[in-house]
C-alpha positions in Angstrom: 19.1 15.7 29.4 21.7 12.7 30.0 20.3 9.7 29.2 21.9 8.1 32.4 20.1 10.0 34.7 17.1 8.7 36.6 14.5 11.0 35.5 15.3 10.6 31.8 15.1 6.3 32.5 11.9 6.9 34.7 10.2 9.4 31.7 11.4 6.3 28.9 9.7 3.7 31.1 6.9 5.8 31.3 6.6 6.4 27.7 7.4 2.8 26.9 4.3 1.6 28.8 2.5 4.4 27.3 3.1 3.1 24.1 2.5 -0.7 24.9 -0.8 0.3 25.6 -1.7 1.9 22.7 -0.1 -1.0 20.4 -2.4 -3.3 22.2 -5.3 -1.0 21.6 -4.9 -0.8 17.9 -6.0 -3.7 15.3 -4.8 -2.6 13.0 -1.3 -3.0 14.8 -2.5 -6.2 16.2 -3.3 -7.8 12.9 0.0 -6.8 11.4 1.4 -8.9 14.1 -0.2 -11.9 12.9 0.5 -11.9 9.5 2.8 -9.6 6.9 2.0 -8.9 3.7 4.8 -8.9 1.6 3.9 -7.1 -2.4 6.9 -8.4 -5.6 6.6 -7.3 -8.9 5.8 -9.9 -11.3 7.2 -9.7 -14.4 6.2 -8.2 -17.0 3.2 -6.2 -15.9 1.6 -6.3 -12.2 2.5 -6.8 -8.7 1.6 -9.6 -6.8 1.2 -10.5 -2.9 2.7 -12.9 -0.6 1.5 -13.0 3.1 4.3 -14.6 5.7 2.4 -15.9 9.1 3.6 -15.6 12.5 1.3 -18.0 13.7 -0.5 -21.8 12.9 -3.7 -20.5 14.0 -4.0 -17.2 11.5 -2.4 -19.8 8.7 -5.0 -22.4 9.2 -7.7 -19.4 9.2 -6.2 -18.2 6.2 -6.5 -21.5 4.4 -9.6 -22.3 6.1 -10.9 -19.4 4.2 -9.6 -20.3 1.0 -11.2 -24.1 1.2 -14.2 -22.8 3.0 -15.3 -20.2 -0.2 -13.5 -22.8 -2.6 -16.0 -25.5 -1.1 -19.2 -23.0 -2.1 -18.1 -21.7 -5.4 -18.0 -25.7 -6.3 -21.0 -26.4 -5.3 -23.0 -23.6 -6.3 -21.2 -23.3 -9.9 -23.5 -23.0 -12.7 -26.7 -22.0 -10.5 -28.4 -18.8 -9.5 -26.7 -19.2 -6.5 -23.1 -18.6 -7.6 -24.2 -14.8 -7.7 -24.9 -14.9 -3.8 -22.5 -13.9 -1.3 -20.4 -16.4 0.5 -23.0 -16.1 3.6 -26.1 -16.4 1.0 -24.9 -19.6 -0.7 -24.2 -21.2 2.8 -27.7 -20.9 4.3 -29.2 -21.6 0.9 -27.7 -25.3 1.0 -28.9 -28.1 2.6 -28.8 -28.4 6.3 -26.7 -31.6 5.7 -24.1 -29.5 3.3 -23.9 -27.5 5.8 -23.0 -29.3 8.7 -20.8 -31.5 6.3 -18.4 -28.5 5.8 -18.2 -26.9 9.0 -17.3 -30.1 10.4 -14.7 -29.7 7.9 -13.3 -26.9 10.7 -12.8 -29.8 13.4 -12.0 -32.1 11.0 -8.8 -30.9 8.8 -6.9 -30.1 12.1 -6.8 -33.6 13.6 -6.2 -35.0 10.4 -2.7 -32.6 10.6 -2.3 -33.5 13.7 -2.7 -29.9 15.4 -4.6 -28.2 18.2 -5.9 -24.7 17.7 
């Protein structure tokens, strides 16, 4: 079929738009989009992982993340509760611990100056 002709264009458009929607239906797709994970060997023995983001949002999430489970292994260290899951140790501190770090969420973004 030549690819000038107006049933092949009509048949790629058609396929393209096929295809759109079936990117936008899959998350896994989706969440490739937002971040790539990029895997180097480090020398001498293991590979490591690097993530580049293709957003502020999913990089403040990511960090969120990090500060947020940080945050609970700190102040659970050395108790029972250190064996909990992240969830667990939340709702076994205080109400006021609590609050205290979720505001954290609001918080850190003003202080950089950025609107999610």
């Amino acid at each position: 079929m030549d690819k000038n002709s107006l049933l092949y264009q009509l048949m790629a458009m058609r396929m393209n738009g096929i295809m759109n929607g079936v990117a936008e239906q899959d998350e896994d797709y989706q969440a490739s989009l937002s971040a790539a994970d990029l895997q180097y060997y480090k020398h001498p023995f293991r590979f490591d992982y690097s993530c580049i983001f293709t957003s502020g949002k999913n990089q403040f999430d990511d960090l969120w993340s990090e500060w947020y489970s940080f945050q609970l292994l700190a102040l659970t260290k050395d108790t029972p509760l250190a064996e909990l899951d992240y969830q667990d140790m939340f709702r076994c501190l205080p109400e006021e611990q609590q609050k205290e770090i979720l505001g954290k969420r609001e918080y850190f973004p003003g202080l950089a100056g950025i609107s999610l």
